[in-house]
SEKOL-939865 format. One record per residue (C-alpha): residue in one letter; x, y, z. Coordinates in steps of 0.02 Angstrom, whole numbers, plus 50000, padded with zeros to 5 digits. Layout:
N
AXYZ;...
END
This chain:
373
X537465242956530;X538825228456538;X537425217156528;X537075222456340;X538795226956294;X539235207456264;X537555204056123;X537775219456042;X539645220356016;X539585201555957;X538185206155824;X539325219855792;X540755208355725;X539815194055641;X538565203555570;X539725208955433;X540275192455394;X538465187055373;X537995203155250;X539535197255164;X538695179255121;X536985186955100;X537645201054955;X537665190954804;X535945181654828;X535375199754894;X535965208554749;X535385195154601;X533575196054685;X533555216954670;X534085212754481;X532815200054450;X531455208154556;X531855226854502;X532995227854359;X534295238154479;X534945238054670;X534315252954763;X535435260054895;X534055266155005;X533285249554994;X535035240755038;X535115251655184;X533415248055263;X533585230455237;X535275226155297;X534815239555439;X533345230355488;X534425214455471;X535675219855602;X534405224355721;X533615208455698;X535355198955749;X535475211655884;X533705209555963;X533975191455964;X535815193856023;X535145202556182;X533835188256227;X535045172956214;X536705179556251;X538165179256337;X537915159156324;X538355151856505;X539335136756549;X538485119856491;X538955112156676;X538405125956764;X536875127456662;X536435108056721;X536715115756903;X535345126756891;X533675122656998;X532675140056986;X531015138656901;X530985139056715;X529515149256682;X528365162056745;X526525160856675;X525875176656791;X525235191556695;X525835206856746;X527115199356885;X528205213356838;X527275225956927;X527165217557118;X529105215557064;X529185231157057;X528195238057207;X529195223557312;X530925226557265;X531155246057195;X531905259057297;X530235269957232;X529555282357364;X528455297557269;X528885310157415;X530395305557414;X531565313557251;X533175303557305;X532575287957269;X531975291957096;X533655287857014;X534195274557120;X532425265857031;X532815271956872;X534285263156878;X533545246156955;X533205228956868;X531435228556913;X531275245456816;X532505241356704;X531965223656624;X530125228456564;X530645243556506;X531775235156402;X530755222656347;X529385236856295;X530545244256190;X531405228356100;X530405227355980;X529835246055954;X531165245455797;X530145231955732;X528525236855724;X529085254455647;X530055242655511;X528535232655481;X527295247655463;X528655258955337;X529375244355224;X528535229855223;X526775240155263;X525995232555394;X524325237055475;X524335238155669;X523395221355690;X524775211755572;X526215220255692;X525315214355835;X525485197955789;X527035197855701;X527855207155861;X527145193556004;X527415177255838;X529375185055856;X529405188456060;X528735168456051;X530145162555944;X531275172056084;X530585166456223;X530475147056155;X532395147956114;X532475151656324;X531185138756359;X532135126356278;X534015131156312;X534245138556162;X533415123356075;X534185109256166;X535945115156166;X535745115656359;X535425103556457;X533885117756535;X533275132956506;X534695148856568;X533515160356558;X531615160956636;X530045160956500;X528875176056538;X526995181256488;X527525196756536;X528985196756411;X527695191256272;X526575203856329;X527875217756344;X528635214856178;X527105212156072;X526645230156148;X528065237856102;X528095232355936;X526245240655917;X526955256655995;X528195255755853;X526925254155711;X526045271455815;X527545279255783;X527775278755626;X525875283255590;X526175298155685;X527995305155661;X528845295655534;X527605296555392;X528665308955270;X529915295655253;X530495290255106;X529165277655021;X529495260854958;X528465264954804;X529645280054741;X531115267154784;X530295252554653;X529965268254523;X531765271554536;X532435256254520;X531155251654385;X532055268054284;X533815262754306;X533375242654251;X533915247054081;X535695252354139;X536995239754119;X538395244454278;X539635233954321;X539075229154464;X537685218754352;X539195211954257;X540325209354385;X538745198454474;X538505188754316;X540305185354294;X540405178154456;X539105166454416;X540045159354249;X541575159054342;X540685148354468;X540125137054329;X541725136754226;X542505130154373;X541295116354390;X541675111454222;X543395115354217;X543535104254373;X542625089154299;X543685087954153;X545405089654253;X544595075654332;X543995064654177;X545645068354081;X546925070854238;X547645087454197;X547795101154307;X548475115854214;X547705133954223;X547285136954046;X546075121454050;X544965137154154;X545225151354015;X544795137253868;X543155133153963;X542805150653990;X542925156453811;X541905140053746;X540665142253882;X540335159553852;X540325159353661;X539415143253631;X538055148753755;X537935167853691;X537625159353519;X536275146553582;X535325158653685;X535595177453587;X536905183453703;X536445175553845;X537705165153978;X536945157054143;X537605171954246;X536645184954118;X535245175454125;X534905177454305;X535215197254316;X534465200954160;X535535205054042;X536355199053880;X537765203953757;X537105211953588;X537675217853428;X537745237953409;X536495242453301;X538185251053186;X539115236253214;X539575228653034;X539825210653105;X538915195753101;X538115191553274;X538845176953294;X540535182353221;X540485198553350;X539955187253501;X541485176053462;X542795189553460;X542095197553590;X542295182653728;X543955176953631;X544795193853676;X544175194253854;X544925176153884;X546515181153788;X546625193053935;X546635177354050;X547825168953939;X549085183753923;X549115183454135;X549265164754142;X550825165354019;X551815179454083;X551605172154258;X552195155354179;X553855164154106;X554075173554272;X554215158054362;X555225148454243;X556515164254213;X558185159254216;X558795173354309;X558095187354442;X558305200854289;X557255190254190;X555865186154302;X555925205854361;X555395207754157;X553975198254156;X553405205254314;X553315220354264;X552585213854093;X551005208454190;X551195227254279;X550965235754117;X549495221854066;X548675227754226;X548805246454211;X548075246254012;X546635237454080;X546235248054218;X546485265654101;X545355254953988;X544205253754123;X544375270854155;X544335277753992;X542715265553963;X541645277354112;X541615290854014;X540925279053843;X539635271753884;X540535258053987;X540805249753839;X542915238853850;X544015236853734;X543345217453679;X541775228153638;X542395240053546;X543195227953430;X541715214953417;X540565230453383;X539395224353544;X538415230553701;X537605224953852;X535805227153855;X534745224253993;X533335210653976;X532315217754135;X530505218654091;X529545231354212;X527935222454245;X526345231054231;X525255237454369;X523595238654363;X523565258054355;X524585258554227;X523335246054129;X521955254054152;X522855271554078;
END
């Protein structure tokens, strides 16, 4: 078991870090694609993500040293079909009459290896049948097209990194994985049929498109930020400034002149479908209500900006220890705001006053069931 304790507890570690890079684009495609980001969908995904890493994990690591690597004059490949089994015959401890060597087999390498390699990729083939809906002949070939890909990154030392292949390239190992990936897609067929389906996951999604949560805003937000700061960063450039407020200023002009070009749109709205609009019992003018309504929000940047500007240029500890605690009492209205905002509608206090909403600009598409009804 040592020899799989080194992949696995690596993918353990980094996988994490990858997920973390992969959320945003992740999460803007479920928008787009969906109009909302289903949990059981984020599960299977990422799931079948990790094993993924961890599959390919298991065939290339731990990495060896490069010099001893070059050292190396064992054969590189082994083209025989079914080689495993005179392996086996050869070098087990196997005797049928005799019980006491059953274990000591169980727990040899010539047992061990193919079974391992049948079962590598019996996670993938059940993935491939339940999500992505696979028949048996496209898991066939997707299984041995992915056992390939491992067995060419062994063939090559780990494409070229090596001076020579570490590890030996098998038929048997193309053979043994491709197989298990079909026994995968078997059972699912057979056992795993009531699971959830990926149909009742798009119908769900496909309801809860035209809820706004803030985990749509928060993605779109990040987006403008992103953008602001491209801006902000060119014209600290073109006009050599520096200061802070140059970010809230192209915030607030960004977001307002954009809303009024596009109907409530920004760049970051755009992509997860959804835009700022005027309540239908608002009294305002549209544009007037857009404009208020992305002034207040980057007064909240300015307010945080300037009482961290007087806390640093206090005179005095008792002073600064003021305007610390002013940007406390900032920070705890907004979050009973936020609060208070769950339980209406999640609607803040910059949308109160400007008299607008979020509405979702997710168009379900139509199927050709529900055409023909």
């Amino acid at each position: 078991m040592s020899t799989y304790y080194i992949p696995l507890s690596t993918a353990l570690w980094t996988f994490p870090l990858i997920a973390l890079l992969a959320v945003l684009p992740y999460i803007i495609y479920n928008y787009r694609k969906y109009g909302a980001v289903s949990v059981l969908r984020t599960v299977i995904l990422f799931s079948f993500a990790f094993y993924l890493q961890c599959a390919y994990f298991l065939v290339i690591l731990p990495l060896p040293d490069p010099d001893v690597v070059a050292a190396l004059t064992g054969p590189t490949s082994d083209l025989v079909p079914f080689h495993f089994i005179p392996d086996f015959i050869e070098k087990a401890p196997f005797v049928f009459n005799q019980p006491s060597t059953w274990l000591p087999t169980l727990k040899s390498p010539v047992f061990l290896e193919p079974l391992f390699n049948s079962i590598l990729l019996v996670p993938f083939g059940i993935y491939l049948a339940y999500y992505f809906k696979a028949g048996w002949k496209k898991v066939l070939l997707s299984s041995f097209l992915l056992s390939l890909f491992f067995e060419i990154s062994q063939l090559t030392g780990l494409f070229w990194l090596y001076p020579r292949p570490y590890r030996i390239f098998s038929i048997d190992d193309l053979m043994l994985n491709s197989l298990g990936g079909l026994v995968g897609y078997f059972i699912y067929s057979g056992l795993l049929r009531s699971l959830p389906k990926r149909e009742r996951m798009d119908e769900k999604s496909a309801q809860r498109s035209a809820r706004v949560s803030y985990t749509r805003r928060f993605c779109a937000l990040i987006i403008d930020l992103l953008i602001m700061l491209l801006i902000s960063r060119g014209l600290s450039a073109v006009f050599a400034t520096h200061s802070p407020y140059v970010n809230a200023i192209v915030l607030c002009v960004y977001s307002v002149a954009f809303s009024l070009l596009t109907r409530g749109k920004t760049v970051g709205r755009m992509v997860v479908r959804i835009k700022a609009a005027k309540r239908a019992q608002g009294k305002l003018p549209f544009a007037l209500a857009v404009t208020i309504r992305y002034l207040g929000r980057s007064a909240v940047f300015f307010v945080f900006l300037f009482f961290s500007d007087m806390a640093e240029a206090a005179a005095s500890a008792d002073h600064q220890r003021i305007w610390i605690y002013a940007i406390i009492a900032v920070t705890l209205l907004l979050l009973l705001d936020f609060l208070i905002s769950l339980r209406r509608g999640k609607r803040l206090w910059y949308e109160r006053l400007s008299g607008t909403e979020n509405v979702s600009t997710f168009q379900r598409k139509k199927t050709k069931a529900s055409t023909a009804r």
